[in-house]
C-alpha positions in Angstrom: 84.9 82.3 76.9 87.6 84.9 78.2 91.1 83.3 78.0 93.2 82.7 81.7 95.4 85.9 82.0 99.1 85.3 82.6 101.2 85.2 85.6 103.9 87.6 85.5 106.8 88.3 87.9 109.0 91.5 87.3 112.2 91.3 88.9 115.4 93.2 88.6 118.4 95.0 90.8 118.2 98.2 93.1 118.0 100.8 90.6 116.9 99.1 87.4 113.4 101.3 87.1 111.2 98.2 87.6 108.7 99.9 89.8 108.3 102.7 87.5 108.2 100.6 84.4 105.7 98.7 86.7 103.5 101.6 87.0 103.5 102.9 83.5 102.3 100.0 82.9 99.4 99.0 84.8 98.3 102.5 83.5 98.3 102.7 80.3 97.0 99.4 79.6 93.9 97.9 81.5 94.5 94.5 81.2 97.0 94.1 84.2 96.7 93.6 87.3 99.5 93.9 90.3 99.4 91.5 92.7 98.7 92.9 96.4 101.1 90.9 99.2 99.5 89.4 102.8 101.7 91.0 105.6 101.8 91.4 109.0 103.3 94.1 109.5 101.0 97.3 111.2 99.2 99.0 108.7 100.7 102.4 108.0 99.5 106.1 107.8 97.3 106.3 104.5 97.2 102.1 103.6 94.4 100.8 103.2 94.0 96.9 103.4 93.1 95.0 100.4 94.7 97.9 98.2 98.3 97.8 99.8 98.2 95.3 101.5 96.2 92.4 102.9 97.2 92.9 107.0 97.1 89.8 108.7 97.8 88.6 112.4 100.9 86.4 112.4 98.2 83.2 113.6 96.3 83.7 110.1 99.2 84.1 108.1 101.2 80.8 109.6 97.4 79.1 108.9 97.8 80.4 105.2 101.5 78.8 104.9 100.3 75.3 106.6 97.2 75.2 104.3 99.6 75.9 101.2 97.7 79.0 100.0 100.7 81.1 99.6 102.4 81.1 96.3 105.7 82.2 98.0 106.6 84.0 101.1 109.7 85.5 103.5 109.8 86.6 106.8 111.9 89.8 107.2 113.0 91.3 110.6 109.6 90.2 112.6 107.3 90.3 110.0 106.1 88.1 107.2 105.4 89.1 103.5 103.7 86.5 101.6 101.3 86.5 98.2 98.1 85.3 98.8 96.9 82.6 96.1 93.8 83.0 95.8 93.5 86.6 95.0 96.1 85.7 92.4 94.2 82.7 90.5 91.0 84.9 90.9 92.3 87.7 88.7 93.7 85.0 86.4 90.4 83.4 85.7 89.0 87.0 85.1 91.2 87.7 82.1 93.4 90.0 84.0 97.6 89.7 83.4 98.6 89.3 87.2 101.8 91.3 88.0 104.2 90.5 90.8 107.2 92.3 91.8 109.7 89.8 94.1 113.1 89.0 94.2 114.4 86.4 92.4 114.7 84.0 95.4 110.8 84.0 95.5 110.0 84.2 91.5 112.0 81.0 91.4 110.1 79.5 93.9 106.8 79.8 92.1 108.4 79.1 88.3 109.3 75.8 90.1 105.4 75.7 91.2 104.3 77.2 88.0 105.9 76.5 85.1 103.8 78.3 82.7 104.7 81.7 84.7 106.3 84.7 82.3 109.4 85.5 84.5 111.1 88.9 83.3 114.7 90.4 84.5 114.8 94.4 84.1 118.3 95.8 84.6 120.4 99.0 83.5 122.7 98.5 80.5 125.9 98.1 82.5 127.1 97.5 86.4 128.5 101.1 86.7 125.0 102.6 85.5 123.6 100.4 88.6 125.9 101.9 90.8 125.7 105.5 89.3 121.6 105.2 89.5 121.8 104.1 93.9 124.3 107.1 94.1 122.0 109.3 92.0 119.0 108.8 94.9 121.1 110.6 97.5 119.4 108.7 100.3 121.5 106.0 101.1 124.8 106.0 102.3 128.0 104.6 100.3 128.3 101.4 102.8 124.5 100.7 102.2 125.0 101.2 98.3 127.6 98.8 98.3 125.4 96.2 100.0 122.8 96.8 97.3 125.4 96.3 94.3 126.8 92.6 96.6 123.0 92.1 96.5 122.8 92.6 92.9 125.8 90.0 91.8 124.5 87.1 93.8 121.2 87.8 91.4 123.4 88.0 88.2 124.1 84.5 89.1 120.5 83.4 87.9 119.2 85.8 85.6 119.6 82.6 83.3 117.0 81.4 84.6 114.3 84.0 83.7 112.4 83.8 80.3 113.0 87.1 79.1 115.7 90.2 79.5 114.7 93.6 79.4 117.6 96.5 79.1 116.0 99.4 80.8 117.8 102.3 79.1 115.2 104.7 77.8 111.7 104.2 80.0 109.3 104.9 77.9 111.2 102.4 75.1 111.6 99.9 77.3 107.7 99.8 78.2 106.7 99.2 74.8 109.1 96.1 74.9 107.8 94.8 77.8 104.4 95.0 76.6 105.5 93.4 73.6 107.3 90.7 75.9 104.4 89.9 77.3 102.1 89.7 74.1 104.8 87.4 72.7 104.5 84.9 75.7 100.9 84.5 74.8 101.6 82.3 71.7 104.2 80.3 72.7 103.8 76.0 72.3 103.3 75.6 75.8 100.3 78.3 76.7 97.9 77.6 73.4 98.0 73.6 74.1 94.4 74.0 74.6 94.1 75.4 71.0 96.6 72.8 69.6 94.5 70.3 70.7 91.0 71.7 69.8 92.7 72.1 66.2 93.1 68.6 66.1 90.1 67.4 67.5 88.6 69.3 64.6 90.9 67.8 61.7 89.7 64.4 62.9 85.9 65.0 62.1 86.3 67.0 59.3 88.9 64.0 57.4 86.2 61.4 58.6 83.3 63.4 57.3 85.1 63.8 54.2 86.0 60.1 54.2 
């Protein structure tokens, strides 16, 4: 019987490499899979739905909050961003490690939900390699960069609240730890209590047979 796969959620400030740790990931190792968002938003030049996104009219996607089948979801400007459950606890009961990259607002929202969910906070080694990384993209102005870095304290305030750290200093470094991470979570107390208790169903027939 193939084991559940775990629920991950990658967060981390502007500029910490999270997507492209994200990405190196999901290709090197086939056991992952990234979770794809309900929006609806018009589809762009190039998306297609189901692999970017799943595009939605706003009637089905207030029908998906009312019947709860939303882990978490935020409207932004007009439009609403959600992830779907069921695509989620699908690729879960596959085998498949289910990726999700969301802000800290929403990974906290589904811990709360979830508790067994791996939550993992990527960031630079210091404040001043955050800001030197926005300023290194050259696409944003200093007055937008500055909103990023405000951004960015309010989620140092919880980054206590995740179960693991990553320092993204070196990427290719870093991957290897967050693969490790992730391995690691697989044996703790809480996610083998179905082994735990097999194990002792087993001890009690054996000592009686023995008996």
């Amino acid at each position: 019987m193939k084991k559940r796969g775990l629920l991950i959620i990658i967060s981390g400030f502007a500029g910490s490499g999270k997507g492209t740790l994200m990405k190196a990931l999901l290709s090197k190792y086939d056991n992952f899979a990234l979770s794809i968002s309900a929006t609806t938003r018009d589809k762009r030049p190039g998306e297609e739905d189901g692999k970017d996104y799943f595009f939605v009219s706003v009637e089905e996607f207030e029908r998906l909050i009312k019947e709860d089948a939303l882990l978490e979801y935020a409207r932004y400007v007009s439009n609403y961003y959600g992830t779907p459950k069921k695509y989620v606890f699908d690729m879960l009961e596959s085998g498949k490690d289910v990726i999700l990259e969301i802000e800290t607002e929403g990974a906290l929202k589904v811990k709360a939900k979830y508790p067994d969910t791996v939550l993992i906070f990527v960031m630079p080694q210091s404040v001043e390699e955050i800001y030197k990384r926005l300023k290194k993209r050259g696409t944003e102005s200093e007055e937008v960069i500055m909103k990023r870095m405000t951004k960015a304290g309010e989620e140092a305030k919880v980054i206590e609240k995740y179960d693991y750290i990553l320092i993204n200093d070196e990427i290719d470094e870093c991957l290897v730890r967050m693969y490790e991470t992730i391995n690691g979570a697989r044996n703790t107390i809480m996610r083998n209590k179905d082994q735990i208790e097999r194990v002792n169903e087993e001890f009690e027939v054996f000592l009686k047979e023995e008996k």
